[in-house]
N, C-alpha and C positions, 0 to 999 in steps of 0.2 A: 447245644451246650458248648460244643467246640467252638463253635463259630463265633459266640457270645463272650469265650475266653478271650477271641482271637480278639474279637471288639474293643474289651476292655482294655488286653494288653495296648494293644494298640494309641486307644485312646491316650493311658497311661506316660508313652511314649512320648505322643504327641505333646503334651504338655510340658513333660519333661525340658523337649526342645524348644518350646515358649519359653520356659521360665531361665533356659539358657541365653534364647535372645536377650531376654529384658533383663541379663542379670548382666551380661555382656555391651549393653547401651548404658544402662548404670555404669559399668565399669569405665566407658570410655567417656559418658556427657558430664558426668558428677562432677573430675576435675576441670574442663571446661565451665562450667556453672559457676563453679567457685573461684575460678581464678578472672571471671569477668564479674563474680560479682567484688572478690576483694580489690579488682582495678577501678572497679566504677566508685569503689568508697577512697581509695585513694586520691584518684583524680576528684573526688569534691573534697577532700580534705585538703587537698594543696591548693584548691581555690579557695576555700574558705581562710588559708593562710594568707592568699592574694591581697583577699578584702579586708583583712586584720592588717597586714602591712601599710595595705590603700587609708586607712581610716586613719593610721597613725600617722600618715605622712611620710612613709618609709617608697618612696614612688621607683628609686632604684633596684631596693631589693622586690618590691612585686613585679618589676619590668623582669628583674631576672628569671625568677619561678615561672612567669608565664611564658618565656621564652625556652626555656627547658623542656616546660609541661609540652608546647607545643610541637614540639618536637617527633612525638608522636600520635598517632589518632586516638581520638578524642569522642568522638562518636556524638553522642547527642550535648555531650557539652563543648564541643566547637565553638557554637553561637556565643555562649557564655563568657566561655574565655577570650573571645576576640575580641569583644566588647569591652573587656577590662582591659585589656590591654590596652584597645584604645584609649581609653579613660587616662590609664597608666602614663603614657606617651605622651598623652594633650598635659597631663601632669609636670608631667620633665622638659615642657617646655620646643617638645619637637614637631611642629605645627606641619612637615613636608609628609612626617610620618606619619601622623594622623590622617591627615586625606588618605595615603594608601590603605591604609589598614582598612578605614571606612567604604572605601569604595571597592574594594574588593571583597569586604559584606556582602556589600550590596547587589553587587556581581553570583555570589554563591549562595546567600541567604535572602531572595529579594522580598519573600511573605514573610520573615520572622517576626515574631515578637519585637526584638532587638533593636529592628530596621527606624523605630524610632528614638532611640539613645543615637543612634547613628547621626542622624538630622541633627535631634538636639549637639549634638560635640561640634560639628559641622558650622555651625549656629557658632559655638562658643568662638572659634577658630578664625571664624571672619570678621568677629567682634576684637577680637586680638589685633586684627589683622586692619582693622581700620575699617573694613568694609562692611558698612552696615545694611545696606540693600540686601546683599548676598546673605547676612545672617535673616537678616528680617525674611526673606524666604524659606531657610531652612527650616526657623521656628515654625513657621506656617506648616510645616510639610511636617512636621515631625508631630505638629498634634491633631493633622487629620488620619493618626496615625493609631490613633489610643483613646479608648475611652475611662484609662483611670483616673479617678480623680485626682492621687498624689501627683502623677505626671501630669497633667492638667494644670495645676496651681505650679508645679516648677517650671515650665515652658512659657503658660503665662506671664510670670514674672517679668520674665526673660525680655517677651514679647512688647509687653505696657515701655519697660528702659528704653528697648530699643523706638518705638515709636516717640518716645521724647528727643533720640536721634535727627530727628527730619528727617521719613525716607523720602526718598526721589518719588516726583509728582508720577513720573514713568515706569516706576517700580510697582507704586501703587495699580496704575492703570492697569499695567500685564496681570498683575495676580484679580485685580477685576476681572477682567474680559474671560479668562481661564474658568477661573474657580464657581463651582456650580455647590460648594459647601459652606449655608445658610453663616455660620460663625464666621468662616472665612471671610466670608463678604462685607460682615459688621466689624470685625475687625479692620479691618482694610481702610472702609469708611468711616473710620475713628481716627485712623494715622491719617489722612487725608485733612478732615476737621481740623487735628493738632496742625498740622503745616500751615492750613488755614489763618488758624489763630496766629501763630509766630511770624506767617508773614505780614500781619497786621490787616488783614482780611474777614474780619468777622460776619460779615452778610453771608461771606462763601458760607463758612460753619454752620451759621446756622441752616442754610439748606441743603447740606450734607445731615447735617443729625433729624433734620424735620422727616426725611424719607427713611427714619429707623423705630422702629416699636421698640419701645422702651421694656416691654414683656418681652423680646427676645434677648436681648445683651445678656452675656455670660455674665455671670454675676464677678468674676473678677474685674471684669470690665467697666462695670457700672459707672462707681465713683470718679475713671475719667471721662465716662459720658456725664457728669452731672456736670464737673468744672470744664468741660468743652462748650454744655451749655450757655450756665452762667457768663462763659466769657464771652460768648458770641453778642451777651445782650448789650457789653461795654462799650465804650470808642474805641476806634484802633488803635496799637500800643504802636508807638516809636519800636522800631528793631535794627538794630546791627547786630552783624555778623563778626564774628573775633575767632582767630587763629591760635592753640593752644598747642605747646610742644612741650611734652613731659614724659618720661620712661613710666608708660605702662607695663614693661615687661623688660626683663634683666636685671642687672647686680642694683639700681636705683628703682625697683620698681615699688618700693616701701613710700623713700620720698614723692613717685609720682601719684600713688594713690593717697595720701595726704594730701597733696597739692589739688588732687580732684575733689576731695571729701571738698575742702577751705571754699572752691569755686563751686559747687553745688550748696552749700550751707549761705554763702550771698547772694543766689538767688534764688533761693526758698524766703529767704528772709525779706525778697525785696518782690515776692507776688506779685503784689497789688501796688508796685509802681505803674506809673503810667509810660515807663521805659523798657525795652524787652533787651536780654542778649543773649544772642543765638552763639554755642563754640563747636567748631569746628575741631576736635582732637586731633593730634597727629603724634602716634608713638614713636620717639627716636630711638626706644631701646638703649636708650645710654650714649649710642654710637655718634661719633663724628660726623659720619658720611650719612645716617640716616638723619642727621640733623639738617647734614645742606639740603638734601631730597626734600624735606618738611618746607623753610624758609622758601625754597622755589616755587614748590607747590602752591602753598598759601598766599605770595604774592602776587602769584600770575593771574587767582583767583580775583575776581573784581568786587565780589560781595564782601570780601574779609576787609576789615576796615584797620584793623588794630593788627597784631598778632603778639600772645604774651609765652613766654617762654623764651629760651630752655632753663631750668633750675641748677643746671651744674654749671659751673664756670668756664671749665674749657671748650664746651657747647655753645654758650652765652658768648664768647668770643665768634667763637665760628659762624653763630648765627647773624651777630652786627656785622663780622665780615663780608658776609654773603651779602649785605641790605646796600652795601655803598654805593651811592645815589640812588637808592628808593625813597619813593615817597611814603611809604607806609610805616608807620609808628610800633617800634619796636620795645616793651616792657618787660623790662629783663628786673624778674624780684627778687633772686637771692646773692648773685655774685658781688664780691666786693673788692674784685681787683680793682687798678689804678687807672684812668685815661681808658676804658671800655668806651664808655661815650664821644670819644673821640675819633670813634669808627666811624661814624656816621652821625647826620647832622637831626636825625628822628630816632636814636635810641634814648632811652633813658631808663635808668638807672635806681631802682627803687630803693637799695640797699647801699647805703652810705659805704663808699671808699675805703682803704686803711689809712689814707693820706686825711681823710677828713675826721676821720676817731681821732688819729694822733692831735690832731688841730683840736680840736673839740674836748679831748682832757685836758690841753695846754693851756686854752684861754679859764676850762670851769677851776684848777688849782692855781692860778695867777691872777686872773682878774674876778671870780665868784668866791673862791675861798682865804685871798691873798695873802696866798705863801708863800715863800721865798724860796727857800734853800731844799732842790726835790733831786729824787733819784731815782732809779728804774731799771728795775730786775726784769728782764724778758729773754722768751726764748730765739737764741741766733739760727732763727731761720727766713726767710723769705717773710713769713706772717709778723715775726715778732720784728724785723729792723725796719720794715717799712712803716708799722706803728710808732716804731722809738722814734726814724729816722724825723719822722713829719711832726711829734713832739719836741723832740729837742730844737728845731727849727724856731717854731714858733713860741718857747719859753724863752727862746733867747730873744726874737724880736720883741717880744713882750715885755724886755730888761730883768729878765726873770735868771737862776743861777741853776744847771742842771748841777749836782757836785759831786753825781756820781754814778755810773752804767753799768750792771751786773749783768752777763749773757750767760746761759745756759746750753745745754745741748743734749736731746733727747726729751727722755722721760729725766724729770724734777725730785729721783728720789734723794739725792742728797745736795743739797745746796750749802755745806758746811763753808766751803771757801768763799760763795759770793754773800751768805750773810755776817761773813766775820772780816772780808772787806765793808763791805756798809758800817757796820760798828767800829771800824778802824778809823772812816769817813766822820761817823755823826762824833766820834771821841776828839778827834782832832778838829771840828769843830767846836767841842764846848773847851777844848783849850782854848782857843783862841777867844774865842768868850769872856773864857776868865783873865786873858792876860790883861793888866793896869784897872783889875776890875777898883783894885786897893785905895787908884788915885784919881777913879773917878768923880768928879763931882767937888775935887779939892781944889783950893787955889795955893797955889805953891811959892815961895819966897827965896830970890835967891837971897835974901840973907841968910835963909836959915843953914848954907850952906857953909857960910862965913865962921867958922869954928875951930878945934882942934878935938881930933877924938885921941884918949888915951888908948895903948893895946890893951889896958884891962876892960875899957869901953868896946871897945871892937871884938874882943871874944868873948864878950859876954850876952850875947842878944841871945836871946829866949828862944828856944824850939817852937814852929808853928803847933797849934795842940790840935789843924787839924791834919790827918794825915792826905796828902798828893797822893789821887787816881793816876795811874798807870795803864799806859794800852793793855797790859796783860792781865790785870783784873778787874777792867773797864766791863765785859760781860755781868758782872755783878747788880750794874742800876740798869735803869730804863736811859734811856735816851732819847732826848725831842729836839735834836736839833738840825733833825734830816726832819722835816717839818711833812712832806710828803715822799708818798714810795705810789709810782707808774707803776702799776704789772698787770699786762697784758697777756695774759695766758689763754692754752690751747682746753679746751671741754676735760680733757681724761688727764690735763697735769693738777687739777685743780685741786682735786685729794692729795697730792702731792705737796703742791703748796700750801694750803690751808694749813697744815699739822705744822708746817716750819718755821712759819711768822712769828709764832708766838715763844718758840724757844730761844728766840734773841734780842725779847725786851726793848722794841721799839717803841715812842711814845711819837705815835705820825698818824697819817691818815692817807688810806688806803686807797687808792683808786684804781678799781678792775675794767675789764670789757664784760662782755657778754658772757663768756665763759661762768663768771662769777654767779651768776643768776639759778644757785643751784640747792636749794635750801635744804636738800638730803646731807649734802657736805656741810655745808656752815653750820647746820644744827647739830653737828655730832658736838659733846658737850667737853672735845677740847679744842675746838675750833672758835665755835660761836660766839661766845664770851671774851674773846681776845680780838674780833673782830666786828665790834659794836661801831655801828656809824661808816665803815666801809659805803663806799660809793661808786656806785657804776655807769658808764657810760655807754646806753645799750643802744642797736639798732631800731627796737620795740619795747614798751612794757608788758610782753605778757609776762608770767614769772615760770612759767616752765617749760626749759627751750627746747624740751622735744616736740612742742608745738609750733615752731617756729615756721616750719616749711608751709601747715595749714595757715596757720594767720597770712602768713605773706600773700597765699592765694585770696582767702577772704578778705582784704584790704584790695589787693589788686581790681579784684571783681568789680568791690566797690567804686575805686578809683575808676574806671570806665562809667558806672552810671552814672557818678558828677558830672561827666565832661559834655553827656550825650544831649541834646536838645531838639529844638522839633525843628529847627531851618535847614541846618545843614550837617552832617554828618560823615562829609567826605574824609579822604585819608589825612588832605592837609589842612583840614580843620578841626582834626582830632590833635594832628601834632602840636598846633600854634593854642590849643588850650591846652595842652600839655605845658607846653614851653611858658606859656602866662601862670602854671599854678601856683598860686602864694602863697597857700597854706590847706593842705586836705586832712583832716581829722579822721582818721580809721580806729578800727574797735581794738590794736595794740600798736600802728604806727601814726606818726606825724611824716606826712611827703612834703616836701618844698622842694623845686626846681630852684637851682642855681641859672647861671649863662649857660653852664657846659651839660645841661637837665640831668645834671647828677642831686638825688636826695640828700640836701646836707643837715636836715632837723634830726638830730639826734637826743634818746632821753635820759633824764638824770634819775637814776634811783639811789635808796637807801637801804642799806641792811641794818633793823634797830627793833630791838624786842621779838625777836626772830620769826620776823618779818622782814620781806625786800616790799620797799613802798615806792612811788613814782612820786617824784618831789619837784619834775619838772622837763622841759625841753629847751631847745636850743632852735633858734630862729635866726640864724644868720650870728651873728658873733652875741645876741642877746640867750639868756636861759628868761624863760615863761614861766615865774612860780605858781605847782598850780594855786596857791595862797592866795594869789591875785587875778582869778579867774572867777568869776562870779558861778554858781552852783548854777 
């Protein structure tokens, strides 16, 4: 009975000091638990703000957060966050930093998930970077990496682009000879095909696609195994190669993927010519020095036949500088400085001069609209005097009367002094109008001078009943005796001027540039109404010059397939049909070569029933109404 006491207590005890251990581990693991589970919600809430930042395009503030975040350990979202980061980075444009971040994944996480986002940026980075071999591997690598479908169809994409690239015959080969994964293979064997076809090879193709089962192609793949087909069954295409310099990346890289869309859009369009052309990209990033790099490159290359580009003008110099005495034909589309073509004896010039706009309004309101007595408001800068300066030139050889030059400066919000000189001008012209209007047309007698007036005859001559206009309430009527008004304005002064023409009662007719071509401004409805019959003198008719950069390139493009033929193709017989062109019709320009191959067909539009209409071109000192064009 003792002993059984003794047992119990015991027992008792025993327990006792369990329930102290485990009240004692409670005490001490509980706050650990929660303080790693309230971290671990933390760290995904601060990434889930990464990806919320990420999606809006806020790429500095998610670079910041995950550079914070990282700060500390992360534990199983390491991978996660590195990756975004990445993302982040290749975002912002820092392509040195990307490879580190990536390759030091790769280094610490070699079996992740992740490890194929890694590839894919990798991919994206060398596509940036010009280098399409080296991307076209990485795709490769990053989708034998995953079997999702969403990642699957993204990579793919990626993959198909970059094979319309041309990868290297040897780039090809290596990832053959390697790769023991069945898609790989057929992929591979599809980029080869395409090279096939573009080299104008079609037997090759088709014995590349005849050793593929049509049941295994990925089904994203398909549809350019059927037109690799197809094309193998054709004759071989004519191909040159063409050199292309455009800011894919930096402050111009809006205008350079525009310029891309314009050059891919003309040969989509031109398939099923029996002409091919193959471009060679080269990203100058905006830069000076990455343009001379370009212009070297692509010259020394022997397959480039052409090269078009650069879009910016101080580029566009740089590039003709580089060229002098090359043989290779240089198509520079958008600059419109003076004497570019003067750098070299194969650039040319696709974007008419200032010196030849000013020519080209001078001859259409003197000898198209023949009017006399013109004047011209423009802005005193570089842009605006070199326009006036090549106008006034040529109205005067034309015997024509400038009678009056208004400059500005800056932004056009108040032009109160140059448009109240102009009405000084057009007022003191209709004086002189009227003066001996009384004794026109009389034949006069000196006898009738033969007389005697009485002083009640002399102060008595009748008040005229109608009352003499006065400079200072000449504001009052209209005025048409400034017969035309030149103005040349900048894109963003245009709302500026438009609102102020019509507060000073001119009865003239209007002639703008390019700038004018803007029908958001002209339609506001105290504009457009005072501005009926305005005329413009554009480089192109599209009508909406945010389009301007595309079009250029899709004519460009164009302008290379006219020239191309089946005998010869060389650099100096691309230039000498250059230099013979007399007339190229594109889908919004007219080109013509002058002597110095600068484009001097410039077009005429109309702004009427608001609408701007295309009424015509200029073909050397003639305008081509299209009225007299047959449909």
């Amino acid at each position: 009975m003792v002993l059984h006491c003794i047992i119990n207590v015991f027992s008792i005890t025993m327990k006792i000091s369990f329930m102290k251990r485990i009240l004692l581990f409670l005490t001490i693991s509980l706050p650990l638990f929660g303080q790693n589970w309230f971290q671990s919600r933390l760290i995904e809430k601060q990434i889930d703000m990464v990806i919320e930042h990420f999606n809006e395009d806020r790429f500095a503030i998610a670079e910041t957060i995950l550079n914070k975040l990282m700060e500390k350990p992360l534990g199983v979202y390491e991978p996660k966050s590195r990756i975004m980061l990445m993302k982040t980075t290749y975002a912002l444009n820092k392509k040195e930093d990307v490879k580190i971040i990536g390759r030091k994944f790769l280094e610490d996480f070699p079996k992740n998930e992740y490890a194929k986002d890694v590839y894919l940026k990798f991919g994206d980075t060398f596509i940036n970077e010009q280098n399409f071999n080296s991307a076209f591997r990485m795709y490769i690598q990053a989708r034998t990496l995953t079997t999702s479908d969403e990642f699957l169809n993204l990579v793919d994409q990626r993959i198909l682009n970059t094979i319309q690239l041309n990868i290297l015959p040897t780039t090809i080969s290596e990832l053959l000879t390697i790769s023991t994964n069945p898609n790989e293979r057929i992929i591979c064997a599809l980029a080869k095909s395409f090279n096939d076809i573009s080299s104008g090879n079609p037997d090759e193709c088709a014995l590349s696609l005849y050793q593929l089962n049509p049941e295994e192609i990925p089904i994203s793949y398909f549809d350019l195994y059927e037109k690799l087909l197809r094309a193998s069954y054709q004759p071989p295409v004519k191909t040159i190669t063409v050199g292309v310099i455009i800011p894919l990346s930096g402050d111009k890289v809006i205008q350079g993927n525009s310029f891309l869309r314009g050059m891919y859009k003309a040969l989509s369009v031109s398939i099923n010519s029996n002409k091919k052309i193959a471009f060679i990209i080269k990203d100058n990033h905006g830069s000076e020095i990455k343009t001379i790099r370009a212009v070297k490159e692509l010259e020394k290359n022997r397959d480039v036949k052409a090269i078009i580009g650069p879009i910016s003008e101080s580029n566009a110099i740089i590039a003709a500088n580089s060229l002098q005495g090359k043989n290779i034909p240089l198509l520079i589309p958008s600059a419109s400085l003076d004497e570019i073509t003067s750098l070299g004896n194969n650039i040319y010039q696709l974007n008419s001069n200032l010196s030849t706009r000013g020519k080209i309004a001078a001859k259409y309101i003197t000898k198209i609209l023949e009017l006399d007595s013109i004047a011209v408001l423009a802005p005193a800068d570089n842009f605006g005097r070199s326009l006036t300066d090549a106008f006034i030139k040529e109205v005067d050889q034309l015997g024509k009367k400038v009678v009056g030059v208004e400059w500005y400066s800056g932004l056009p919000t108040d032009l109160k002094r140059q448009f109240t000189n102009l009405r000084k001008i057009a007022f003191d012209l209709q004086q002189e109008d009227n003066n001996y209007d009384e004794y026109l047309g009389m034949a006069l007698d000196s006898l009738d001078f033969l007389f005697e007036l009485s002083d009640d005859e002399l102060f008595d001559i009748p008040d005229d009943e109608d009352e003499k206009l006065t400079a200072s309430d000449s504001s009052k009527i209209k005025l048409n005796t400034i017969q035309a008004i030149y103005s040349p304005v900048h894109p963003e002064h245009l709302a500026y001027i438009g609102t102020q023409f019509p507060m000073y009662y001119f009865d003239t007719q209007i002639v703008g540039n390019d700038s004018w071509k803007n029908l958001d401004i002209l339609n506001q409805s105290n504009i457009g109404p005072h501005m009926e019959g305005l005329s413009i003198i554009s480089s192109n008719y599209s009508i909406n010059i945010k389009d301007q950069i595309y079009n250029q390139a899709f004519d460009c493009t164009q302008l290379i397939y006219s020239i191309i033929n089946e005998q010869d193709n060389g650099r100096l017989a691309l230039a000498k049909r250059l230099s013979n062109l007399s007339n190229f019709n594109g889908e919004s320009h007219n080109i013509r070569f002058s002597d110095s191959n600068l484009n001097t067909s410039l077009q005429v539009l109309r702004f009427e029933d608001n609408q701007i209409v295309r009424t015509g071109y200029f073909v050397g000192d003639s305008l081509i109404s299209l009225e007299s064009i047959a449909p």
